[in-house]
N, C-alpha and C positions, 0 to 999 in steps of 0.2 A: 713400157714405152717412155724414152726421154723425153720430156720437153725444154723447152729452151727459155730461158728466163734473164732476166738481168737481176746480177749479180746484189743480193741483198743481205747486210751484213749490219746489227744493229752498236754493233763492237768496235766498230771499227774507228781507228779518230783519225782524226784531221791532222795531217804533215806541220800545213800551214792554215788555222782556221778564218772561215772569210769573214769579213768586216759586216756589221750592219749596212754600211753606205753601199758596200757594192750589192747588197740584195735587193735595195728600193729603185726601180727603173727611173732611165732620167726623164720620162716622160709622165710619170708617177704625180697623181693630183696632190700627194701629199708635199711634193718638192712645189710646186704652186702656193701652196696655204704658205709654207716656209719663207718663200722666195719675198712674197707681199707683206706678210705681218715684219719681215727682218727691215721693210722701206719703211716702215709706220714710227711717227713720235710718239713715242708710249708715254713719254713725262708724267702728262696728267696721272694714268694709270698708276704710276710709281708713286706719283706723291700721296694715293688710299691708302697706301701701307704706313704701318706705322716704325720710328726707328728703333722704338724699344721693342725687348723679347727674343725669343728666338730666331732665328733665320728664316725667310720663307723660301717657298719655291718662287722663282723666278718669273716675274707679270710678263713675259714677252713669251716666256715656255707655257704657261698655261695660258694665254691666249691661243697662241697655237693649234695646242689640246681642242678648247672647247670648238675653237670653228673647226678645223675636221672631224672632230665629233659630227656636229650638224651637217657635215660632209658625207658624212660616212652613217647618217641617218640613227647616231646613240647618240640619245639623247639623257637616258637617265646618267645622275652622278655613280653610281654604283656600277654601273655598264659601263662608263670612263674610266673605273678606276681598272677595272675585269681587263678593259681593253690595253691600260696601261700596263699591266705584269703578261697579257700573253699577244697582244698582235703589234708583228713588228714596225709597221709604219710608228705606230703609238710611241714605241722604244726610241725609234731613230727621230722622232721631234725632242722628246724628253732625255735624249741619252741615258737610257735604262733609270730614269729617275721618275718613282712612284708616290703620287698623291694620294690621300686617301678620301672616303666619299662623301666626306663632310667638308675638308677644304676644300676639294671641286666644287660643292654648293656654294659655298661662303665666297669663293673668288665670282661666281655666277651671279649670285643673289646682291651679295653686297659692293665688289671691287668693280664689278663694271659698269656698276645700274647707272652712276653718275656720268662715266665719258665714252660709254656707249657709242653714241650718236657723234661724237668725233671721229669714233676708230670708223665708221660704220661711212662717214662723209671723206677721212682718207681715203680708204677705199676706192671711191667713188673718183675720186682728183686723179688718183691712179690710174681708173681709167680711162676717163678722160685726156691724160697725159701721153695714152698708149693711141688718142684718139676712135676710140671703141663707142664709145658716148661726146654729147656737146651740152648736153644739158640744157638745149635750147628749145628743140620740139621734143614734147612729153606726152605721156598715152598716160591717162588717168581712170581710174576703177577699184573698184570698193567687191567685199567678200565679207561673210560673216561666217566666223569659226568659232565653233562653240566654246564655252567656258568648262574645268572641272569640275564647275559646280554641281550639288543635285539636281538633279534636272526637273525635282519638285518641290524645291524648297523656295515659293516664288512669293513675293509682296507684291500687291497690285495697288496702285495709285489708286482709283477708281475704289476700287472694296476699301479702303481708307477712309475716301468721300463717303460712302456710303454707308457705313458704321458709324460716324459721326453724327450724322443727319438721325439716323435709326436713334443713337443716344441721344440727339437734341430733342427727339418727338418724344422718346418716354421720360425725361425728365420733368419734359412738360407737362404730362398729363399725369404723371406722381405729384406734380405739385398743383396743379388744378383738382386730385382728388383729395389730396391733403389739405390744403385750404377749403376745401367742401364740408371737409369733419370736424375739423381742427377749433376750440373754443374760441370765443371771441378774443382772447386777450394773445392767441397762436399770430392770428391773422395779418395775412402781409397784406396790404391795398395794391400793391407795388410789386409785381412780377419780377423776378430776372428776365433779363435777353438771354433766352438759351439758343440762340440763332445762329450768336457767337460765343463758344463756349473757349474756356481754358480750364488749368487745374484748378485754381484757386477759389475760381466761380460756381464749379462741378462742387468742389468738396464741403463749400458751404451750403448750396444747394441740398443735396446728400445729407447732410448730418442734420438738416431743420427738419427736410419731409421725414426721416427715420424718428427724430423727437417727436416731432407730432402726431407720429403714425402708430410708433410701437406702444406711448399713452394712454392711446383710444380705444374704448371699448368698440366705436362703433367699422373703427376698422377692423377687415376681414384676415384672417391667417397669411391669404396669397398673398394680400399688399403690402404685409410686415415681412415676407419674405419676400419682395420684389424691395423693396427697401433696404432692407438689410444687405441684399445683395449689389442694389446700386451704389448704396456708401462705400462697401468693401471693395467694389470692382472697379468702379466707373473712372476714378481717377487717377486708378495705376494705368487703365488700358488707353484713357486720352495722352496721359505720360507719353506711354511706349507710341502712341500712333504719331505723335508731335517727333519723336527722334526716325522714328520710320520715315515722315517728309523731309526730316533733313536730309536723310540717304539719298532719298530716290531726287533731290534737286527738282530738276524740268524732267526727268524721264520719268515714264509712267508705270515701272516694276522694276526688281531687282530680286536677288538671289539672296538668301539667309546664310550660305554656308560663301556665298561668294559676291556682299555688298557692289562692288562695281560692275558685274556682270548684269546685262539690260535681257530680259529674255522679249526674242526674236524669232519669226519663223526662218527655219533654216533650210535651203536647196536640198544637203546631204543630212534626210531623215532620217536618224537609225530605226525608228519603228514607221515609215511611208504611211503619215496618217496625218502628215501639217501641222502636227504640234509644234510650239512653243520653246524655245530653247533659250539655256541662260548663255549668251555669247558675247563679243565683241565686234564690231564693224571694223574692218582693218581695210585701210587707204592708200594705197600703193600707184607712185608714178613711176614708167618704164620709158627707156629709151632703147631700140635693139633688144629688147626685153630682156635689158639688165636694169634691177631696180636703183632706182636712184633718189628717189625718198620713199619713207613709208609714216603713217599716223596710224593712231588706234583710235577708237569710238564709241561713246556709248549710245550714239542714236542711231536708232532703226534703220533711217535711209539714209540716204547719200546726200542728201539737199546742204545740210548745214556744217557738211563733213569739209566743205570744198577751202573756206576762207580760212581755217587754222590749217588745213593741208600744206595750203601754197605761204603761209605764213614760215612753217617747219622746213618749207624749202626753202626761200626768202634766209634765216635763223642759220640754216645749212651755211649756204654759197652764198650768200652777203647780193642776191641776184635773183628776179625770175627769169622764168622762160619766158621764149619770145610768142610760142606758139600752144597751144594745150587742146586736146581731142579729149570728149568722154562719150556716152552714151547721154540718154534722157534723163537719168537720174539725176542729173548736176541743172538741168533746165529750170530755172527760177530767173524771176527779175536781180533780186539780189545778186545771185554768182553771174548773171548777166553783167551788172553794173559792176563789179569787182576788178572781173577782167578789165573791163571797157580804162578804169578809172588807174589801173595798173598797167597798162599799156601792152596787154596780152590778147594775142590773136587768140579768137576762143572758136574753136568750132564741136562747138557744146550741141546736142537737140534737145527740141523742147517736148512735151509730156505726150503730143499729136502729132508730131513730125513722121515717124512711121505710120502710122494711119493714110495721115498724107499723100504718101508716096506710093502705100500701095493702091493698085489696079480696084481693087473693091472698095476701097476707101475713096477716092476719087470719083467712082460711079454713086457713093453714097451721098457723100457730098452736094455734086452735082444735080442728086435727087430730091434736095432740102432746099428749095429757093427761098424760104424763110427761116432759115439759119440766121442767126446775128451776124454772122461774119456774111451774110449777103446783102444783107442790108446796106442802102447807098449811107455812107456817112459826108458830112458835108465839114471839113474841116475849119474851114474859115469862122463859120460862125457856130460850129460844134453842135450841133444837133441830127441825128439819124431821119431815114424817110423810110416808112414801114410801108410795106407791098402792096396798099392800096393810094400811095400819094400822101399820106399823112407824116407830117410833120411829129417827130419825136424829141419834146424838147428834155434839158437837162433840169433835173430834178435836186439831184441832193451829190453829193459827194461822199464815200465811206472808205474812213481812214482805216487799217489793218496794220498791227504789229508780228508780225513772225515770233517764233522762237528764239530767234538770235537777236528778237530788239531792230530789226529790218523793218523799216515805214511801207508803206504802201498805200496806194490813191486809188480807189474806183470810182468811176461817175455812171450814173446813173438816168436814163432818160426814160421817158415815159409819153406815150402816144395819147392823145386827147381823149379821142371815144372810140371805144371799140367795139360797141352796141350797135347791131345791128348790121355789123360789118359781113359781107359774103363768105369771105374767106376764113372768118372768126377759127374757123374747127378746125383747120391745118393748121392756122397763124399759129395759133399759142392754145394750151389748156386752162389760160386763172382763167377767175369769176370777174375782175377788174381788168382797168387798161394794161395791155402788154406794159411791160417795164423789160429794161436792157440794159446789163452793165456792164462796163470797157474797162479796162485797165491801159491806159493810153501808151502808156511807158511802156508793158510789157509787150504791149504789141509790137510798137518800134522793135522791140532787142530780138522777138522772135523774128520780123523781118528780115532783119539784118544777119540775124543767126541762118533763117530759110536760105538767104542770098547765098551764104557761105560755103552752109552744106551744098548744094547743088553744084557750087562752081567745081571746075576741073580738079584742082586743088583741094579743096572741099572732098569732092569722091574718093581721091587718094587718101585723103588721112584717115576717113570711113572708114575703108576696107584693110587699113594698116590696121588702127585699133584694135579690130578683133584679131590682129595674127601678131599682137604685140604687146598687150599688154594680159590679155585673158590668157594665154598658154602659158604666163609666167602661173596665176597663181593653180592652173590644173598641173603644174609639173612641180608644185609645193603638197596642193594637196591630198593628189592622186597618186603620179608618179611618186613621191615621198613619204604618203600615206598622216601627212599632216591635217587631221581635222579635228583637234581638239588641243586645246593649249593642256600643259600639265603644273602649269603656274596658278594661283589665284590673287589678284590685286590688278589692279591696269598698269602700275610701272611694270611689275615682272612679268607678265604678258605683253608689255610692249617691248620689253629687250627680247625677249624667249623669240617674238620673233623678229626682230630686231637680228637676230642670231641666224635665222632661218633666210633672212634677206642675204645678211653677209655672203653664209656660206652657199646661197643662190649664184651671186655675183661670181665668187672666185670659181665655182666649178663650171660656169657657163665660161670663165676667162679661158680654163684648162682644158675644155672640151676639144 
């Protein structure tokens, strides 16, 4: 029985063979990547190159390259190069012109690391230009992607402190049992401060209680082995522990295979048990949820990520926005006063505002009639009235420094007697008078912040946030299967995604 087939014939040639251009559709994302990188001032980029030597390939042709790479989800240079000899879009950016997968590194690693964030703000003008973006209200939010670092290779700030203190106690008590033994003419009257230790301190310490110790008949085998081993050890490991705090700066761990990565707990656990991960905080503002700036981070939360963010925009567009939404993460006095002092509408929430507003929260609330925030305050002459009529006058004032070097004021009042008081067992649990402390300022900015979220305008930018800036990074790191950087350092993590922004932007243009 015949069957019916179209005609297949591997021998066959072509009359007239077709061109590369006519096989890439004109609706083809890769004529997008083309169309944008061919408007861009590459200058900068030209001028990485150097004029001696061979020829290169072309900085406008492998910019190209790499952003539909991160287009087209290949990311490695080896799988750019693979892509360059056998898929055609790859052909028709390059005109059959093939890099190999150490120059695709070296143009990645090296050529763009410095004008990156120009090509990456072109971009951005562009669309802007096409009026897609205004760059005026921005949706701001924070994500943490892991690092390729070990994911157990971790320094802890804390176990730092903690070994130190552990070698300040047995130094001291080797040299309290060494002066115990030690002949009169041994004898120091005059202890060191091992309280505060360095090398210098450590290694003289070390070499007297070893003199003294390994001498003596009357010392024991262990002690001349607990000596022996503190001279030999003690000063390399305060050494190493002194360059380990310069690593770790103000953060409280870091990664051995990968110094700038902070470990973090992460949303997307590979083994679902809340561990610890060596990552980066990466800070992205959207407008349309096209990105239009991004930072990287090495702190945990969001709080102190906010003022170098909007600085890197500022750095950008010579400009802030007019207007900025985030979640509670960003709620502190400080990015409170930031905004205020930058002349940005901030409808930022603060750390309780969803508590707030829900229906159980507000019943709970409600249920606390000796909460602080119930208590009458009397502004004029600044003193509280606690729930029996009593006068709550101001005590002290306690100053606070942030992480970032951010002041802060609390004041502090305190109720006269609260002996004997009826209410004592609801009021409060101390043994002393209740004490109450305000932060006067931050209260104002949460006020003003409360007023804003609520209002009409307010609600809009709420329920915009979550459908404008959060589905950019689930459609990087779900949809695109982006959760782990494959860079290690924070500059080439912050281009790698820096790359991953770009090639965001122009495929959302092309969509």
């Amino acid at each position: 029985m015949n069957r019916n087939f179209k005609q297949y014939n591997q021998q066959q040639n072509w009359l007239f063979p077709p061109s590369i251009e006519e096989l890439i559709p004109q609706d083809h994302p890769v004529r997008v990547v083309n169309g944008v990188i061919e408007q861009l001032d590459i200058e900068p980029l030209i001028k990485a190159y150097s004029k001696d030597g061979q020829p290169s390939y072309h900085p406008k042709m492998m910019l190209k390259v790499m952003v539909y790479a991160y287009m087209d989800n290949t990311y490695s240079s080896r799988k750019i190069e693979k892509a360059m000899r056998e898929n055609i879009n790859f052909m028709w950016l390059t005109n059959k012109q093939i890099a190999d997968h150490n120059t695709i590194a070296r143009f990645r690693s090296q050529k763009l690391k410095s004008v990156f964030k120009d090509i990456f703000k072109q971009v951005v003008l562009l669309l802007a230009g096409e009026g897609l973006v205004t760059l005026k209200e921005i949706y701001t939010d924070g994500t943490k992607i892991e690092s390729m670092a070990g994911r157990y290779t971790f320094v802890w700030g804390n176990a730092i402190k903690t070994r130190k203190e552990k070698m300040s106690q047995q130094l001291e008590q080797m040299w309290q049992y060494a002066q115990s033994i030690a002949d009169e003419e041994d004898c120091d009257p005059t202890p060191p401060d091992f309280k505060k230790v360095d090398k210098e301190k450590v290694e003289k310490a070390a070499q007297k209680i070893n003199k003294i110790i390994r001498g003596n008949d009357k010392a024991t085998s262990r002690a001349k082995a607990k000596a022996r081993y503190i001279e030999k050890n003690f000063p390399a490991n305060l050494e190493k522990y002194e360059k380990q705090k310069q690593i770790l700066k103000n953060r409280s761990s870091y990664s051995k295979t990968d110094p700038d990565a902070t470990f973090m707990r992460m949303k997307e656990d590979h083994m679902k048990n809340g561990q610890l991960k060596p990552g980066y905080n990466v800070q992205i503002s959207s407008e349309d949820q096209f990105i239009v700036n991004y930072t990287l981070h090495q702190d945990t939360n969001d709080i102190h990520t906010l003022k170098p963010h909007l600085e890197n925009h500022e750095y950008l567009y010579q400009s802030l926005p007019k207007s900025l939404t985030a979640d509670a993460g960003y709620g502190s006095q400080e990015n409170y006063e930031l905004m205020t002092n930058k002349g940005i509408k901030g409808y930022v929430k603060f750390n309780t505002f969803d508590k707030e507003q829900n229906a159980a929260g507000k019943k709970r609330k409600n249920a606390a009639p000796f909460h602080r925030d119930k208590l009458h305050y009397n502004e004029k002459e600044d003193y509280y009235v606690c729930p029996m009529g009593q006068k709550m006058e101001k005590i002290a004032e306690v100053k606070k420094t942030t992480k970032s070097g951010f002041r802060q004021t609390s004041v502090r009042y305190r109720a006269k007697k609260c002996s004997g008081c009826p209410v004592r067992g609801v009021c409060f649990k101390g043994k002393n008078n209740r004490i109450v402390e305000r932060n006067h300022e931050l209260e104002r900015y949460k006020q003003k912040a409360r007023e804003d979220l609520l209002s009409e305008l307010g609600e809009v930018k709420r329920k915009k946030r979550t459908a404008d800036v959060e589905p950019v990074f689930a459609h990087i790191k779900h949809n695109r299967n982006f959760k782990r950087f494959t860079h290690r350092g924070l500059d080439k993590v912050e281009l790698e995604f820096g790359l991953h922004a770009l090639a965001h932007n122009i495929r959302k243009k092309s969509a």
